[in-house]
Phi, psi and omega in degrees: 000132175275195187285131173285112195265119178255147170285142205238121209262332167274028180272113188321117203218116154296086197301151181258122196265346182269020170275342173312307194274353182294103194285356199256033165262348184263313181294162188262155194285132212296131164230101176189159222277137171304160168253131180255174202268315169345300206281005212251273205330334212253004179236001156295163170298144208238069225267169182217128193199078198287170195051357175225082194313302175316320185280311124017274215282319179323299214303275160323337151326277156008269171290348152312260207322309177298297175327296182284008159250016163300148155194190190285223169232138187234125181266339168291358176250010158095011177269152159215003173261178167259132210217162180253104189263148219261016167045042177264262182255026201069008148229195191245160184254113154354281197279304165303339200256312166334298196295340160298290219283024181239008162256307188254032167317323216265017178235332179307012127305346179260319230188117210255103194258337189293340164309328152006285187309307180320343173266350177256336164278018178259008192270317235287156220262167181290340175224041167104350189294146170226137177284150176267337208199097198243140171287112192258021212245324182224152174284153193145135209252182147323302204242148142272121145065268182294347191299146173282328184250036193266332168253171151081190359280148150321066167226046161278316179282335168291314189296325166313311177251012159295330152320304182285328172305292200324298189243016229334077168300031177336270203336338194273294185335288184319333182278342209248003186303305208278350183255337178262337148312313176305299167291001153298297185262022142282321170294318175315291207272023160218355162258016224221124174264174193284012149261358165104352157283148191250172182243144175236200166202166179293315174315312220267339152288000144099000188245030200289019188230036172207091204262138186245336200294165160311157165287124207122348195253145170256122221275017172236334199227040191206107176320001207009053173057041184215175176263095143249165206303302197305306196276341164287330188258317176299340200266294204274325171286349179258028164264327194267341159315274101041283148331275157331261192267000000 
């Protein structure tokens, strides 16, 4: 685990004027009781797939597992919904939990895991930056800012509205627009080189066991200077996202 970064509200900020309308820097932190998988499992989606029982028990296996990673919104660490923790180090991951929460869209009738998010906009900076990797024991973030690996990828706005295709939750939209718009063009104007291509690192594209930089460059934590494709394709899809709705 790296140093632990707290947000310093006397810190210089180009301010972002749509972190104004983000309410979930505002709201009191969600208090109510988990739902456990026992008392459940018989109100999940059930598939039917005769002969193939073992995928069957994966499956239920599965939502065992999502279920027995619930937990509370900890108002000393700055959460404010109840989430599905993404069970690595004591904090929650950005890049993971999107990708969760894209299974268990199909369980929000028991347990709404798309609030998951609401704990990384309830992190977010005066001027759209969001930590990738927010703490959950205290407020505090992973990374500072400038760190190459302190954000992304910019897949929030995909899990958003794959939620919304799902359940059409207009009210959510309307709420989570102004935050990820905002970390939208933070990322443009720090993530971006003068021909308009964006640059990562491996921690923060999520690809640290798939190293592309030059020789000299360290493949986890260092841009070796170049454009990448993914954050570059992630950018144009949560724009066109972004649009929509």
């Amino acid at each position: 685990m790296g140093k632990l970064f707290k947000v310093n509200d006397n810190l210089f900020y180009v301010k972002n004027p749509q972190v104004n309308n983000n309410i979930f820097l505002k709201i009191e932190p969600q208090d109510s009781e988990l739902p456990e998988y026992d008392k459940i499992a018989d109100k999940l989606p059930r598939p039917i797939w005769d002969g193939h029982e073992d995928a069957i028990a994966c499956y239920n296996k599965v939502w065992k597992i999502a279920f027995g990673n619930l937990r509370k919104a900890n108002k000393e660490a700055g959460f404010v919904s109840n989430f599905i923790d993404t069970a690595f180090n004591g904090y929650l991951f950005m890049w993971d939990s999107s990708f969760i929460l894209m299974f268990a869209k199909y369980g929000s009738g028991i347990f709404n895991f798309q609030k998951t998010l609401d704990n990384f906009y309830s992190h977010q900076h005066k001027d759209g930056f969001i930590c990738r990797e927010i703490c959950e024991k205290q407020t505090g973030e992973q990374f500072a800012r400038d760190d190459p690996a302190s954000t992304g990828p910019n897949i929030m706005p995909w899990s958003e509205w794959e939620y919304f295709t799902s359940t059409g939750d207009i009210e959510r939209l309307g709420n989570i627009f102004d935050p990820l718009c905002a970390y939208h063009k933070w990322l443009q104007l720090n993530r971006s080189w003068p021909n308009g291509g964006y640059w990562s690192c491996g921690l923060a594209c999520g690809m640290d066991n798939q190293p592309r930089q030059p020789e000299g460059y360290d493949h986890k934590l260092s841009h070796g200077h170049m454009t990448w494709i993914d954050t570059c394709a992630q950018q144009l899809l949560s724009a066109k996202i972004l649009i929509e709705m």
